[in-house]
C-alpha positions, 0 to 999 in steps of 0.5 A: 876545340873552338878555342884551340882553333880559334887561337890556332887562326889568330897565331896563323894570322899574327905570324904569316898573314903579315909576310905572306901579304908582304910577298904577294905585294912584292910578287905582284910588283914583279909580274908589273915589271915583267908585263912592261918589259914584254911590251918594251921588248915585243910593242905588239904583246900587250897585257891584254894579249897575255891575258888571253894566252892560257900557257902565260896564265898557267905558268903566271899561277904556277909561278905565283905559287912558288913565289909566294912559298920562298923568302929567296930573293934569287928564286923569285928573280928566277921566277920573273925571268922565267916569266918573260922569257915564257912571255917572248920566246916561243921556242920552248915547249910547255912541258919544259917551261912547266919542268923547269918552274918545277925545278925553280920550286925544289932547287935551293939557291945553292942549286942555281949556284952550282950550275952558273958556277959550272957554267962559267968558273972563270967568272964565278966569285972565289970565296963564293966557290970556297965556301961551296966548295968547303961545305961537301956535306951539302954541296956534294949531293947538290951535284949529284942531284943536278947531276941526276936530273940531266942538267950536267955531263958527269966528267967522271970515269964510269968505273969511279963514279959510285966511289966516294972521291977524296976531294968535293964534287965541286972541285971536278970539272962538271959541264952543264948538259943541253938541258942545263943550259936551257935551264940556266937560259931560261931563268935568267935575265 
């Protein structure tokens, strides 16, 4: 058994260490930028203030975790802004900023794209849409999880909504909830 362990590490070494150091560099980055937005936005909310503010070091951990598990760039753009609004706005509680780092964690990026697309379709590229739109075997239980989880207002009649419809969810005209907007608010820039 040593051997297969042995050579089990060194795979383990060989084929994610190298990655995974590569990402906790560029997270790293990301935090720095973060603490010297804060100070530039709030001049009075230095590193040394957010060292000791338990629920910025919280989420900062939670945060790091998630950044370090994805290879999106759009999740850890969402992470960062995650951050600083966690950092500056002091209106939302710590459950929902924890909820909704939970939700960056197990949202694809498909997820975040959908809500910015219901959000705004105006201003949502076209072929983007397109491609959402033409891929209904993935996009449709993408709004109906996004749906469940109380980030949209279901535009569909009651009586319709446990009928297969002939056309993609993301053609209808969902709108997000308050939670939804909240959400989309606190992972953005």
């Amino acid at each position: 058994m040593p051997v297969v362990g042995g050579s089990a590490a060194e795979l383990f070494a060989l084929i994610v260490a190298p990655p995974l150091e590569k990402r906790r560099d560029e997270w790293l980055r990301d935090l720095a930028d973060v603490v010297k937005k804060v100070e530039q936005r709030q001049p009075g909310l230095t590193p040394e203030e957010l060292s000791r503010n338990d629920a910025f070091i919280s989420t900062t951990l939670q945060a790091s975790q998630i950044a370090l598990r994805t290879h999106h760039a759009e999740k850890r753009e969402c992470l960062k802004n995650a951050l600083f609004h966690i950092a500056t706005d002091k209106s939302s509680d710590e459950e929902t900023q924890a909820f909704f780092l939970a939700l960056v964690d197990v949202f694809t990026v498909a997820h975040i794209e959908l809500l910015r697309l219901f959000r705004n379709r105006a201003t949502f590229p076209q072929e983007r849409f397109r491609a959402l739109d033409a891929n209904r075997n993935l996009t449709d239980p993408i709004v109906l999880d996004l749906n469940a989880r109380g980030l949209l207002n279901d535009p569909r009649a009651f009586a319709a909504r446990m009928r297969e419809p002939l056309h993609s969810f993301v053609s209808d005209p969902w709108n997000l909830s308050n939670l939804g907007v909240r959400f989309l608010a606190f992972i953005s820039e």
